[in-house]
N, C-alpha and C positions, 0 to 999 in steps of 0.2 A: 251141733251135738248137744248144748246147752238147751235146746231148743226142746229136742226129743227125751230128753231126760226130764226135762220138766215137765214134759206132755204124758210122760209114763207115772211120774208120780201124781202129779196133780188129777189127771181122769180117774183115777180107783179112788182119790181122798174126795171127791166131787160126788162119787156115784155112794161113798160110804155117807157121806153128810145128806144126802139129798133122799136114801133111806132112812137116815135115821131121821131124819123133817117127817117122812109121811109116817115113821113108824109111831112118834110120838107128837100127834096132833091134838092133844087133848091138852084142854084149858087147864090152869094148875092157876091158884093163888097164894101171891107173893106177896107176907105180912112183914116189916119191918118191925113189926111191935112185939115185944119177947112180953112186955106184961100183962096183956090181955089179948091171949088168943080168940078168944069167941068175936070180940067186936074190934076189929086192930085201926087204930090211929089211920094207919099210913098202911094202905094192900094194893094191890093190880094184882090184873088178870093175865096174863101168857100164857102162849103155847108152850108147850112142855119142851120141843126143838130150841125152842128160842133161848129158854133158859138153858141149855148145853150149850146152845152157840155161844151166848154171852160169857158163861164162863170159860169156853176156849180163849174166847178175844180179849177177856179181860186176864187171864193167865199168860198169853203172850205180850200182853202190853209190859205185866208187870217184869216178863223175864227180859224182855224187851231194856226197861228202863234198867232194873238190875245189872246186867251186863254192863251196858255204855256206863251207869258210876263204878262198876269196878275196874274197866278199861282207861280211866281218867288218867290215872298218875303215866302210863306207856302215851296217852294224846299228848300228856304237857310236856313229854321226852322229847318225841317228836317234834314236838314245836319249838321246845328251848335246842335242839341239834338242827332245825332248821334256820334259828333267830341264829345260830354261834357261825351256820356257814356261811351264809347272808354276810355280817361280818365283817369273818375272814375273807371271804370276796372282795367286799367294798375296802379291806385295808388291803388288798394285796393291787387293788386298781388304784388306789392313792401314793400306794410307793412305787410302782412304777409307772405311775406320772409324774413323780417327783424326780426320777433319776432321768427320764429323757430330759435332754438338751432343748432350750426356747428357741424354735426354729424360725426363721426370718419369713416374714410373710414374703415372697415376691409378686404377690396376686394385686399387694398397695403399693399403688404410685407414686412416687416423693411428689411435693407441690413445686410447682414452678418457681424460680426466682421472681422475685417482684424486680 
């Protein structure tokens, strides 16, 4: 099911990106220099798709990273209710091993008289 639903959304975002690549094939440059536009420091050339792509995937990265710092403080809950059951486990396995009785091995054999 996960399967088909993926394959429904994912084919039309496929077929939408891969027209907008041929729709926008033209070269575009990309100045990083805000002070001198005519002759810029630092430019490249790209396709025009490319730069949409890039700003998708750098929009997902960023919302990407956003999310997991805002999700931080429910991770460390998580973990300190994992580290509390943990625990209470390990003391609830130490008192009752405390309260059984020291059972006599009969597996050891006394030693012979000399």
């Amino acid at each position: 099911m996960k399967r088909i639903i993926g394959l429904l959304i994912g084919v039309p975002v496929f077929v939408v990106l891969a027209a907008l690549a041929l729709a926008n094939r033209a070269w575009v440059t990309i100045s990083l220099d805000p002070v001198t536009p005519d002759q810029p420091f630092f430019s490249f050339q790209l396709p025009l798709w490319s730069v949409f792509m890039l700003g998708v995937l750098i929009g997902l990265i960023a919302g990407g990273v956003a999310t997991w710092l805002r999700q931080g403080k429910w991770r460390a809950r998580a973990r300190d209710a994992a580290y509390q059951l943990e625990v209470e486990r390990m003391n609830r396995a130490r008192a009752e091993e405390a309260q059984q009785p020291v059972a006599a091995h009969s597996d050891k054999k006394a030693l012979p008289a000399a």
